[in-house]
C-alpha positions in Angstrom: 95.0 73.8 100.0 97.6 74.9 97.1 100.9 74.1 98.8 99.3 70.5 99.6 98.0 69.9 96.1 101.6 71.3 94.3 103.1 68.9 97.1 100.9 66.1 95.6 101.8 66.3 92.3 105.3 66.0 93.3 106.7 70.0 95.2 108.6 69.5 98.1 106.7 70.7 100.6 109.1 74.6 101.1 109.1 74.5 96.9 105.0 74.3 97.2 105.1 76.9 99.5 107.2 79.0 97.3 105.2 78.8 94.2 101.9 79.2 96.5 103.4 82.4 97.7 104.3 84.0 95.2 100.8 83.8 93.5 99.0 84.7 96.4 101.1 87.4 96.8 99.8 88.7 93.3 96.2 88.1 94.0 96.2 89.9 97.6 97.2 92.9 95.0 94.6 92.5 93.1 96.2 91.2 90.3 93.7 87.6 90.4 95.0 86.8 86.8 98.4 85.7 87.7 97.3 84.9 91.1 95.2 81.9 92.0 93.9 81.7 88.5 97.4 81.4 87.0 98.4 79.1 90.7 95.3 76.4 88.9 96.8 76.4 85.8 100.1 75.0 87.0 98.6 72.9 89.7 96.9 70.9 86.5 100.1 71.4 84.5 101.9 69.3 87.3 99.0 66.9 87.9 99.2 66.0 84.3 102.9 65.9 84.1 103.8 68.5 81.5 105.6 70.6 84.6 108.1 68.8 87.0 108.0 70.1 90.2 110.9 67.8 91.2 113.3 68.7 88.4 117.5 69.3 89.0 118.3 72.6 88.8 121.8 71.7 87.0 124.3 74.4 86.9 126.0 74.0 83.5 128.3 76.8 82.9 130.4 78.6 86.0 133.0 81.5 84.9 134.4 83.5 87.8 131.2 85.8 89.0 128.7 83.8 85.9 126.9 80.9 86.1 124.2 79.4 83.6 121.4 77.2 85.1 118.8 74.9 83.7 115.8 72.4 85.3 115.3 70.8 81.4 112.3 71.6 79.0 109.5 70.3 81.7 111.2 72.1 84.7 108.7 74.5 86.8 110.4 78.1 86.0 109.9 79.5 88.9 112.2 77.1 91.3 114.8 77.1 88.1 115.0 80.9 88.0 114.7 80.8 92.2 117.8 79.0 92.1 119.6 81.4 89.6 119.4 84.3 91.6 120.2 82.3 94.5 123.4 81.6 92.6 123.7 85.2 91.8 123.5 86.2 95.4 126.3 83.5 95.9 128.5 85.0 93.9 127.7 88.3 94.9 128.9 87.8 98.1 132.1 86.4 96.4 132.5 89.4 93.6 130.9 91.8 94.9 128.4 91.0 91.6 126.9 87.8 90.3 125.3 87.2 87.2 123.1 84.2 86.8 121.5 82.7 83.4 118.1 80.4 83.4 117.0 78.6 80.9 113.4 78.9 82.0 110.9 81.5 82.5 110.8 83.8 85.5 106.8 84.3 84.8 106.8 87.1 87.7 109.7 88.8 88.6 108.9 90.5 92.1 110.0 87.1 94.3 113.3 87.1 92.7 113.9 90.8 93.4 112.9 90.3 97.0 115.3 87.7 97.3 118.4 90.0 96.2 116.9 93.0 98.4 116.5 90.4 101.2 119.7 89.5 101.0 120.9 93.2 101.4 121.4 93.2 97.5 120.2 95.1 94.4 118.7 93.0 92.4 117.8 93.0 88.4 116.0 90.3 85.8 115.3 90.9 82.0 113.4 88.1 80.4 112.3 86.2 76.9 108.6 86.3 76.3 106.0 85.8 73.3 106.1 87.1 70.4 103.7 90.5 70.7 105.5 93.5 69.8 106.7 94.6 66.0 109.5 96.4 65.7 109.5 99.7 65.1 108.1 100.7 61.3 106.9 96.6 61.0 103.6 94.8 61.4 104.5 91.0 62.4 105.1 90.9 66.2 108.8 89.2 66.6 109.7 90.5 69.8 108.3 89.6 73.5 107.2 92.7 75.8 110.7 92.8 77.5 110.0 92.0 81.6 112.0 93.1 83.3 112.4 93.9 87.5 114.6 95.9 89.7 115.1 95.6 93.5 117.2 98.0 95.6 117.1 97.8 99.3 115.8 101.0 101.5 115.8 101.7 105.5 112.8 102.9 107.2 110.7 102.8 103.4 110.1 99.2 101.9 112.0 98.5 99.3 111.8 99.7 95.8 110.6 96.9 93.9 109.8 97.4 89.9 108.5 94.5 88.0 107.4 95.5 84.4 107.3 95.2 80.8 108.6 97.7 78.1 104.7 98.2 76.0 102.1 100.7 76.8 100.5 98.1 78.3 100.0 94.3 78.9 98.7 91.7 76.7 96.8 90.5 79.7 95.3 93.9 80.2 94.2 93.7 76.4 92.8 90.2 76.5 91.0 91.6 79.3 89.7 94.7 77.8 88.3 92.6 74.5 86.7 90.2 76.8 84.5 93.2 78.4 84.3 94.9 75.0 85.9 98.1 76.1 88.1 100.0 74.2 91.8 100.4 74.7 93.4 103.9 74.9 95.5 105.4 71.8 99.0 104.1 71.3 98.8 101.4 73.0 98.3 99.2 70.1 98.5 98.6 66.0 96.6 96.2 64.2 97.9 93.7 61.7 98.2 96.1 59.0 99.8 97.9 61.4 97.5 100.7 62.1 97.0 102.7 65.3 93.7 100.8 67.2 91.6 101.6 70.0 90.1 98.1 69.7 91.8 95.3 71.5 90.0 92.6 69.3 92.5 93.4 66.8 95.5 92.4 68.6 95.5 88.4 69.3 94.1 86.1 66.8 90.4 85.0 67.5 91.5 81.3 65.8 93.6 80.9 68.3 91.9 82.3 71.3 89.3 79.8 71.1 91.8 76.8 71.7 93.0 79.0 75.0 96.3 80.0 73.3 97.7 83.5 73.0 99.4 84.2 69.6 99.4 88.0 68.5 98.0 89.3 65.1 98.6 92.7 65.7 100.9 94.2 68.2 102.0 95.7 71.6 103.2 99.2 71.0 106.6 99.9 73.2 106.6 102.5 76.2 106.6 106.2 74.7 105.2 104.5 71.0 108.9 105.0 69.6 111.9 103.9 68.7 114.0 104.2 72.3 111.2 101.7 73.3 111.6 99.6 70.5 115.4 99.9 70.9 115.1 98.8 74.8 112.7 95.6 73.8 115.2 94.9 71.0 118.5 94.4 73.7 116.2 92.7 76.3 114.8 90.2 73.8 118.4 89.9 72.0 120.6 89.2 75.5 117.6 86.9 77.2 118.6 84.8 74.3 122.5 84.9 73.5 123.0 84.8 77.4 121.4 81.6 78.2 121.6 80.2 74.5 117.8 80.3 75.0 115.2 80.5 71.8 114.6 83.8 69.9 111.4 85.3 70.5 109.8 84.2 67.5 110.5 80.7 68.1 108.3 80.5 71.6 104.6 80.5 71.7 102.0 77.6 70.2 103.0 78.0 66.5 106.5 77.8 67.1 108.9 74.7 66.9 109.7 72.3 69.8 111.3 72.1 72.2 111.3 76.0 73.5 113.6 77.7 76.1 112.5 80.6 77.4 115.4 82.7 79.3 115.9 85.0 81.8 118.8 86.7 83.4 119.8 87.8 86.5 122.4 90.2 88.3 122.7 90.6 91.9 124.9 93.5 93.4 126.4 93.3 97.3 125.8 96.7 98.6 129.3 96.2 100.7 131.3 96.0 97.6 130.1 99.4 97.1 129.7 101.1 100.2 128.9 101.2 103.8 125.3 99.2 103.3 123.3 101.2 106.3 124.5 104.4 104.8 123.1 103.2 101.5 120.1 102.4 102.4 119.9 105.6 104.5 120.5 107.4 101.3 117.7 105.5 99.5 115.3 106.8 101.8 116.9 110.4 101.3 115.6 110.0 98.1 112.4 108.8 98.5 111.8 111.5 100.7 112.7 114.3 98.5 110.1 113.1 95.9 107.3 112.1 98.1 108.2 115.7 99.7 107.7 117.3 96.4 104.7 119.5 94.6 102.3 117.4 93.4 99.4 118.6 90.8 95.8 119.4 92.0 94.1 116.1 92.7 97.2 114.1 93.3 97.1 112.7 96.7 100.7 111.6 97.1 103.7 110.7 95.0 104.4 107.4 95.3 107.7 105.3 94.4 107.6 102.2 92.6 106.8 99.0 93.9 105.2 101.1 96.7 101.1 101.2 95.8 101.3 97.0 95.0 103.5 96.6 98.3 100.9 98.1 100.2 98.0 96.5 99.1 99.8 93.1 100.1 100.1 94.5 103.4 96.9 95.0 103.4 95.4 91.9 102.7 97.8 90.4 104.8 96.5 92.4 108.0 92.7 91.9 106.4 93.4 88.3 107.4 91.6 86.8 104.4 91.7 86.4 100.4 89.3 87.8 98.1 88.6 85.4 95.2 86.7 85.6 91.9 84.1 83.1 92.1 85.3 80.6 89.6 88.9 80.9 90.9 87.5 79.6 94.3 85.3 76.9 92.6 88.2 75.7 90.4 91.0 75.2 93.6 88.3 73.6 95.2 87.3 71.3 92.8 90.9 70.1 92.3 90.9 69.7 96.2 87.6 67.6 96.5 89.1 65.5 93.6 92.4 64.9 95.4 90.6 64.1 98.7 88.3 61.5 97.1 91.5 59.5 95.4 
């Protein structure tokens, strides 16, 4: 139903499929608000032409193992940053590394690192996002929340896949927290005066989260509330912009200027140029197995690796053979269905 309804509005029909996967993939975790929640948004975005599914992905600076790609300002990120690492694995192959600049916004970083470990590579993104986070000792959030994702290939163990942000925790998680009027824990965020809160009202603006916008008032605290996550947020934020001559991170968002280019970056590394690859990923599972091995605290079941727990519970659904949907999720895809089938 979504791959024919991004095909509509103008996918091909394997690019549909991509951008279908990838948020169905999120919602068999779980995660439903950047699965078939976030898959509607851009199904509308496309249908009312302010994303183009059928954009060029233009390649417009190549240097040895570098390239810097863009789809222009109403480009879907997704098949402009699927293209960059694609690129990157290209030159990989080449260089042993590639290094591949978008000028768009990865959004979720896990289908890019699959493609580098499915390629037998290591794979690694950083990426621009809203302005949420202060820096460290301020009060006006200037910086995004640093995503950022890792891939490295294993043997018998799936892959170690990390797709993350560098704050305590997400501004979805927050938006989600004030919306069921719960508290948030301590240090995960200040308020526009820039005191500690436990109160996730206090971080985006109520103005502007009646118009459906997100725009931050107080602020993300970085991972370990200090300066080395402040000082990782800071590089992230600074080379997502100087390497794909992309907008600070106080330009983006609904009060900033237009146009806006989001960027994100990508390396892939050929496990060849390094090393026999099998014995690599042999070794990879070595260490796996010597943590999962390890003591673990009273109550802990298992020690897991990362990527492992959200891996799993794709597997999961997948085997369970169906979808579960939050009501208005459901309704909304098939409403845009019905419509399309009555044209």
């Amino acid at each position: 139903m979504a791959t024919e309804l991004l095909v509509a509005a103008g996918a091909s029909r394997s690019d549909a499929q991509f951008i279908t996967d990838v948020h169905l993939a999120k919602a068999l975790q779980g995660d439903h608000e950047r699965g078939v929640g976030m898959l509607c948004q851009q199904i509308r975005a496309a249908q009312a032409g302010a994303v183009d599914l059928a954009a060029p992905v233009r390649v417009l600076r190549e240097y040895g193992a570098t390239a810097v790609v863009d789809g222009g300002p109403r480009a879907s990120g997704k098949l402009v940053c699927r293209e960059a690492m694609v690129l990157a694995i290209a030159r990989a192959r080449t260089h042993g590394l590639g290094w591949a600049s978008a000028r768009a916004a990865g959004e979720i970083l896990t289908p890019y690192m699959e493609q580098a470990v499915q390629a037998g590579m290591v794979g690694m993104a950083l990426m621009q996002s809203l302005p949420i986070v202060a820096p460290h000792g301020g009060i006006e959030p200037l910086l995004g929340n640093a995503p950022m994702g890792w891939g490295i290939p294993a043997g018998r163990h799936a892959p170690i896949i990390v797709d993350m942000s560098l704050t305590q925790t997400s501004a979805k998680g927050v938006q989600r927290a004030a919306a069921e009027g719960q508290p948030v824990p301590d240090g995960f965020l200040q308020d526009a005066a820039g005191q500690p809160t436990t109160d996730p009202r206090a971080f985006l603006d109520p103005d502007w989260l009646q118009k459906g916008k997100l725009v931050a008032q107080g602020s993300l605290l970085p991972i370990g509330a200090g300066h080395k996550g402040y000082a990782l947020i800071f590089v992230v934020g600074l080379l997502t912009s100087l390497l794909t001559d992309g907008d600070f991170p106080w330009n983006l968002g609904p009060q900033a200027p237009r146009p806006q280019t989001t960027g994100t970056v990508f390396l892939a590394l050929d496990l060849a140029a390094f090393g026999e690859p099998a014995a690599m990923r042999a070794r990879a599972d070595e260490f796996i197995d010597r943590l999962r091995a390890s003591p673990r605290k009273e109550g802990v079941d298992g020690i897991l690796y990362p990527g492992e727990r959200s891996q799993a519970l794709k597997q999961k659904g997948l085997a369970r053979g169906r979808l579960e949907l939050p009501q208005a999720q459901w309704q909304e895809l098939t409403a845009m269905w019905e419509a399309k089938q009555a044209k």
